[in-house]
Structure formats: structure tokens, C-alpha cells
C-alpha positions in Angstrom: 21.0 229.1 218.0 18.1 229.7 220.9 14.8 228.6 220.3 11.4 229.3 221.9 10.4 226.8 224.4 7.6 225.5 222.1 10.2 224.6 219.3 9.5 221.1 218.3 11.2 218.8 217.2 10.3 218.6 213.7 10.9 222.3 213.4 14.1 221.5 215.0 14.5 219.3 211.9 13.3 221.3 209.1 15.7 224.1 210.6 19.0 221.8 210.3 17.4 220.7 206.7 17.2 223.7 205.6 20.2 224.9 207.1 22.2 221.7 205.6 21.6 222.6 201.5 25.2 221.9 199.8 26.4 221.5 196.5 27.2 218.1 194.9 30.7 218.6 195.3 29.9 218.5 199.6 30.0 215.8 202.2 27.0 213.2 201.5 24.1 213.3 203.5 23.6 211.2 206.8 21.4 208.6 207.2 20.2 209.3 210.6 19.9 212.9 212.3 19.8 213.0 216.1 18.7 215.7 218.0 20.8 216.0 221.9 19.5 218.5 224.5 20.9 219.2 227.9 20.7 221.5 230.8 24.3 223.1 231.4 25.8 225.6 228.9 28.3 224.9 226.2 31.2 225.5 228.7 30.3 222.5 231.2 32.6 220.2 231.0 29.5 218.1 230.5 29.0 219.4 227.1 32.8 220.1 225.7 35.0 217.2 227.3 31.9 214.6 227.3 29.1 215.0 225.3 30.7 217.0 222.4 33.7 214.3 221.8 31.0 211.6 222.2 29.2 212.9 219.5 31.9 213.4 216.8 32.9 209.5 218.1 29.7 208.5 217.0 29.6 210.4 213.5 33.1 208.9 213.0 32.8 205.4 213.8 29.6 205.7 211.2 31.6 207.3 208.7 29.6 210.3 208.8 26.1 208.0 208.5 24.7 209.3 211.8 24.6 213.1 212.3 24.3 214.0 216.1 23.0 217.8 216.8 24.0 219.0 220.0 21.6 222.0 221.6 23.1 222.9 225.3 21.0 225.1 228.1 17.9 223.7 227.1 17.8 226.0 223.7 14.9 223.5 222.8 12.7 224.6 225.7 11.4 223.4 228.6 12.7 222.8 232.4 15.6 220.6 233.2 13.0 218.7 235.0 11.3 217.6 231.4 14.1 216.1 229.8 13.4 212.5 230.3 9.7 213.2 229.1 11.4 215.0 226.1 13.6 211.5 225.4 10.2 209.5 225.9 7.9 211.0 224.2 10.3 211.9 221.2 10.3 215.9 221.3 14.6 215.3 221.1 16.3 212.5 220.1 18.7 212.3 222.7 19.0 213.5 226.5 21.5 214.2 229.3 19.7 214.8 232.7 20.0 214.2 236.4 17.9 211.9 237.3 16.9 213.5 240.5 15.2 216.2 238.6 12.5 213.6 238.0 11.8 212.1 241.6 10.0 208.8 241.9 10.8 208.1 238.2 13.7 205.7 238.7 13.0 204.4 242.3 16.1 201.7 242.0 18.3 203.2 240.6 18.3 205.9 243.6 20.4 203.3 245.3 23.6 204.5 243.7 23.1 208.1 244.8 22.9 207.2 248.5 25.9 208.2 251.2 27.8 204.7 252.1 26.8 203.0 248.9 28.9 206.3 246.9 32.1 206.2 248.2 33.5 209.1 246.7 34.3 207.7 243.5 32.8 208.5 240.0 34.8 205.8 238.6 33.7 202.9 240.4 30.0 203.9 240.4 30.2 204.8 236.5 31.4 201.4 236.3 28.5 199.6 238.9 25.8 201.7 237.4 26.1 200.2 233.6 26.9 196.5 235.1 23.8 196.7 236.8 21.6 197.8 234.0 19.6 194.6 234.1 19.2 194.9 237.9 17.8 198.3 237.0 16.2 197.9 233.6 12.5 198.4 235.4 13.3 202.2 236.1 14.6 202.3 232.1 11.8 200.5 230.1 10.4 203.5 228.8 13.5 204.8 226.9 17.0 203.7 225.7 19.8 204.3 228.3 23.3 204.7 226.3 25.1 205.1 229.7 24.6 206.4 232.9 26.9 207.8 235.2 27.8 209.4 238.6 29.7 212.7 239.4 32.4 212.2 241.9 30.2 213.3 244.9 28.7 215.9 246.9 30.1 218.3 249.5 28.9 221.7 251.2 30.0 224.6 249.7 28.7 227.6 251.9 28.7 231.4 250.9 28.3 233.1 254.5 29.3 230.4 256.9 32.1 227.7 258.0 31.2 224.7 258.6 33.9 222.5 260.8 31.6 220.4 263.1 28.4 218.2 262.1 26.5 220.6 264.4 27.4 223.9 261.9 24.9 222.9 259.6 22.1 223.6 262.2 19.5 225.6 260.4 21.3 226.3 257.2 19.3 226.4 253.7 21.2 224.3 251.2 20.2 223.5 247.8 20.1 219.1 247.2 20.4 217.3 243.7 18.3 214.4 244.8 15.2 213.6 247.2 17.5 211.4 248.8 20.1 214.7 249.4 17.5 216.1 251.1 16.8 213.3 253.4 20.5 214.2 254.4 20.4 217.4 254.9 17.5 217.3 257.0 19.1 214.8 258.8 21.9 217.3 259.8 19.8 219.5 261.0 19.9 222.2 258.1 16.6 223.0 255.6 16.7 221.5 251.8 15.8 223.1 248.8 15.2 221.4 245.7 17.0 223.2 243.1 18.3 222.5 239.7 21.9 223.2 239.5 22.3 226.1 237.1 20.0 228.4 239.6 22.5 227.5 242.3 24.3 231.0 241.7 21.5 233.0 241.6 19.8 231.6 244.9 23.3 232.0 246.4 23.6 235.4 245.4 20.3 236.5 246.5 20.4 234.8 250.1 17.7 232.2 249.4 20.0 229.8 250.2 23.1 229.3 252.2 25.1 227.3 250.0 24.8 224.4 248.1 25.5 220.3 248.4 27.1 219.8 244.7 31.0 218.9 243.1 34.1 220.5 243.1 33.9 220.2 239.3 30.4 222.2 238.7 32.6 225.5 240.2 34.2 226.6 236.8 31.1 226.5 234.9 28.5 228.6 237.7 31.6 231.2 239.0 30.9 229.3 242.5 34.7 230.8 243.5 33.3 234.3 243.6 30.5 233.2 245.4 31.9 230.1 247.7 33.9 231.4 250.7 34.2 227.9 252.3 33.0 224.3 251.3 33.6 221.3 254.0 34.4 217.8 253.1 34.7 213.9 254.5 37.7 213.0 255.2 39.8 209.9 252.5 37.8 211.6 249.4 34.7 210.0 250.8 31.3 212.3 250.0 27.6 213.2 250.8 26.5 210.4 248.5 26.3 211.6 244.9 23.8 212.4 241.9 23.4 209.7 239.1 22.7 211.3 235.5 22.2 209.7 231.8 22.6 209.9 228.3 19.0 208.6 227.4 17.7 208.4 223.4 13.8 207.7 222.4 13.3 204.2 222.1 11.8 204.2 219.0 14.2 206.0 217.1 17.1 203.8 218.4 14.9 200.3 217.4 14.1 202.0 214.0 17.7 202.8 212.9 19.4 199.8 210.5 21.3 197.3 212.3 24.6 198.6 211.6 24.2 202.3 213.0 22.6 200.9 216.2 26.0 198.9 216.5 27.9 202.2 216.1 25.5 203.0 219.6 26.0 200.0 221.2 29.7 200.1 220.6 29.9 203.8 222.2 27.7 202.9 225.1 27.6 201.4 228.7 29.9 199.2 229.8 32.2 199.9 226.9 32.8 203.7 227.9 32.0 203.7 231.9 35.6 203.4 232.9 36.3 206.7 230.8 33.2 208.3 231.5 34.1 207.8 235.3 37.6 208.6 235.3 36.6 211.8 233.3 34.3 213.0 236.0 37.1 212.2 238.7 39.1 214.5 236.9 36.9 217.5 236.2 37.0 217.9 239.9 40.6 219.2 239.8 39.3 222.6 237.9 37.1 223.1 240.6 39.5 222.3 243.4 41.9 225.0 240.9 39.2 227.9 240.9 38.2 227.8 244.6 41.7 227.5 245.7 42.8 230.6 243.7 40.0 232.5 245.1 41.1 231.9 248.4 38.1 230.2 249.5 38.5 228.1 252.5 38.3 224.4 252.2 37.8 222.4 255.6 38.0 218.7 256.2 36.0 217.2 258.7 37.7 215.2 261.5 37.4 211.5 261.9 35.5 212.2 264.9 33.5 214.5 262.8 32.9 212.2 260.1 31.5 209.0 262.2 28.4 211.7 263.3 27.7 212.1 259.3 28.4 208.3 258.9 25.9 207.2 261.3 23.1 209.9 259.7 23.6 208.6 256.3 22.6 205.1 257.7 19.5 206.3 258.6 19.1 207.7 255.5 19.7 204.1 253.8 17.3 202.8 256.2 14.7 205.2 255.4 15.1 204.7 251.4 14.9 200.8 252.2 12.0 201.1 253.8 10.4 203.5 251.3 11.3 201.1 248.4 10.1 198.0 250.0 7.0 199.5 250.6 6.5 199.8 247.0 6.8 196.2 246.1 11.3 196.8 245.5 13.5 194.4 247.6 15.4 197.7 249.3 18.1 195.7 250.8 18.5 193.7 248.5 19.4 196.3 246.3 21.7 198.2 249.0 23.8 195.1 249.1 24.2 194.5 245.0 24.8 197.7 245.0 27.7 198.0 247.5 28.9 194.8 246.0 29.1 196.1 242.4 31.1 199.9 243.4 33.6 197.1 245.9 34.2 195.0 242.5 34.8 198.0 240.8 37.5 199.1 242.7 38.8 196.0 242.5 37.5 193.8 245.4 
């Protein structure tokens, strides 16, 4: 079901009501209805291996109290770029975004995304993103985070050029998930353009960009093998920093629901799923890896020698994010090293 971009919410709901009429004899009613929207169709991994099963965990675990409707490819309306206002201001119940559609809005939590603070896995950074919620509850105090979480990282994927040295990327247009992306990419010489990830194909297809700086795992769900003819990678698993995204509900519906259901929540949220969440996104990358490789599209990884030139450009880009944050009244490196500390502990030291 696709609705106009103006569908509101409470149309939302009297559709479901209306669609939801059953005998005596049927399944009792719930107690609470939540409404999810999201950016990615309903073949994402995203949607069918995470935010589907998450669901149906919740309307189990409430014995069928809490009713969670799912609307994928924002069917409700609206840009990617509006989800968290949609979570904030109550137009859905429930949101998964990137948060780097919504620059500026969640300043320390940025910290996460940036190259040497990632190292290349979504695990450990799930898992030091929802143990540092109260280091980061400023960027949060306008909505009701039920996890956040990392993908394992970004490299270039390229549809007209290979790129083996640092000096390849000279002049190249690739698309970025985050401001901080695009600090990176400039830094290497090549142009960024702000894009959100489900216009990736088309831009490629068309020549407005080059290539892109995303997963392995997003490849199944855009057709990036018939599009990809190289991608380039750091060497160890290491990565181009990564994007941080979250499942996000209005903050009044979550305070107003009875003390029991909001348990259900709590008991499917943060800390309590961020080891599976992250090990989940590790392995969606193996599909992609899958689909490129069986396309024939050639995957390079940078030499040592190669790598210490992109290691000593993403410094500069930590240095310039510090120095932006502390500007703003945020203790930058302060949060650089918790930050580093918490993805260490993580992975276990």
C-alpha cells in the first residue's frame, strides 16, 4: 500500500482501523498501534532480516498487545531527509534513518562515523553507540532512541574507473552518507555529493557521479553489480569511517504507553540487542561481497603503503570535526577518545 506524501498519520490510522474489522471469533485487538516508516524497500535487508523480525519480536513478547505497522520506501511521504522530524513531531510512530541525512542535528554523535574511530566493524560500534547513550543523550532529547547502530563501513565502489593508489581518486565525483564523508573525500582529492542512498543507482547510471562511498551489503538491494565494475578497499577489513543510523519512536507515545508495554520496548532495545544488531550488519556484507563477485567486478585492496596516505587524511578529518565541535561549546576530544575507548572495549580490550 503507497500513499500520497501528505498521508498523515491519523489517516494512516483510520486506514489500518478500518482495514482491521473482524468477527468475534478473531484475534483481540491490540492495545497500542505503531506506525514504522523507513527509506529502503521491502527487500533491504534493513527491512526483512532487521526491522521486520524486530517487529513480530515486539508483538510477541506483548502477547499481541502492541501492533507494529511497518511502511518501507517512505510510502508515508516525504524525503528520507524528514524522517527524524516525522519521529518528532509524531507524523509516524516509529523511524529508521541515517543520521547523516539530517546534518548538524546530532553533532556528537557524528563521532562514531569518523575514519580511525570506525574500525571496520559494525559489531563493536553497534555495541559503543548504545553504551554511550548517556554520553550522547543531548543529540537524542527530542525523541526516544530504541537502538542505534553502524553499518560495517564505507568503501569506493566506482562504475568507470580503478582506483589502486590514493592519488586515483583525483577529481572523481562520489556520492557520501555523511558531512563528515565528505570532508574525506575532499580530502582525497575527489568532489562529494550529498546523496541519499537509494538515488545512488540512478546518479550512477546517468554519469552524475562516478561511484559511490557506501557497504558491500547495500549492493543486493540497488543492483550496484550491474552498475559497479570496481570498488577499492583498506587493507585488515579496516574502512572509510562509516554511517551511524537509528530506530527512533516519538517520545510521547513511548511515555504514554502503560508501564508493561514500554518494558516490552525496553527489553527489545539498546544495549540488549546491539551485539545482534551488529553482528547482523557484519553479515549482510557477505551478499554484497556474493553479487559483485559473481558479476565479475573487480575488487582491489589498497597496499599498506597505500593505506598510511588515507590514514594520515582521515586524521585531518578528526582534527577538523574536533575543532568544529569545540567551537560549538562540545568537548571534541574528549569525545574522540571515549569514543575510541568504547569500540577498543568492545572488541574486547
Amino acid at each position: 500500500m503507497f500513499f500520497k506524501p501528505n498521508f498523515t498519520r491519523a489517516k494512516l490510522l483510520g486506514t489500518i482501523a478500518a482495514a482491521s474489522i473482524v468477527s468475534a471469533t478473531s484475534a483481540f485487538a491490540q492495545d497500542v498501534t505503531l506506525i514504522m516508516h523507513h527509506f529502503l524497500p521491502p527487500v533491504a535487508n534493513a527491512h526483512k532480516v532487521m526491522l521486520e523480525p524486530w517487529a513480530e519480536k515486539v508483538m510477541a513478547d506483548s502477547d499481541g498487545r502492541i501492533d507494529v505497522q511497518i511502511y518501507p520506501a517512505m510510502s508515508m511521504g516525504g524525503k528520507p531527509g524528514e524522517l527524524y522530524s516525522q519521529a518528532r513531531d509524531g507524523t509516524a510512530d516509529i523511524v529508521w534513518t541515517l543520521l547523516g541525512y539530517t546534518p548538524g542535528v546530532f553533532p556528537r554523535t557524528e563521532v562514531f562515523e569518523l575514519p580511525s574511530v570506525h574500525k571496520g566493524s559494525a559489531t563493536d560500534t553497534t555495541i559503543a553507540l548504545n553504551a554511550s547513550l548517556d554520553m550522547l543523550a543531548e543529540d537524542f532529547k527530542d525523541i526516544h532512541i530504541l537502538f542505534l547502530h553502524s553499518n560495517d563501513g564505507n568503501l569506493i565502489h566506482s562504475g568507470n574507473k580503478e582506483v589502486t593508489t590514493f592519488e586515483d581518486l583525483a577529481g572523481m565525483k562520489l556520492r557520501t552518507p555523511s558531512r563528515t564523508g565528505a570532508w574525506l573525500i575532499e580530502s582525497l582529492g575527489a568532489e562529494p555529493v550529498s546523496l541519499p542512498v537509494p538515488a545512488v543507482p540512478e546518479a550512477m547510471a546517468k554519469g552524475v557521479i562516478d561511484g559511490a562511498m557506501t557497504t558491500y551489503e547495500i549492493v543486493p538491494a540497488l543492483k550496484l553489480q550491474e552498475l559497479d565494475k570496481f570498488t577499492a578497499e583498506l587493507p585488515d577489513g579496516d574502512r572509510f569511517g562509516t554511517a551511524v543510523f537509528m530506530l527512533a519512536m516519538n517520545k510521547d507515545v513511548y511515555e504514554d504507553m502503560p508501564d508493561d508495554l514500554k518494558a516490552v520496548i525496553d527489553a527489545n532495545s539498546t544495549v540488549n540487542v546491539s551485539a545482534e544488531i551488529g553482528a547482523m550488519w557484519e553479515a549482510f556484507e557477505d551478499g554484497g561481497i556474493n553479487a559483485l563477485d559473481g558479476a565479475g567486478v573487480t575488487r582491489h585492496v589498497f597496499s599498506a603503503e597505500e593505506a598510511a596516505k588515507f590514514e594520515a587524511v582521515s586524521e585531518e578529518v578528526v582534527a577538523r570535526w574536533v575543532g568544529e565541535v569545540t567551537e560549538k561549546g562540545i568537548d571534541g576530544a574528549g569525545l574522540v577518545e571515549k569514543a575510541r575507548a568504547a569500540v577498543a572495549a568492545a572488541h574486547g580490550g
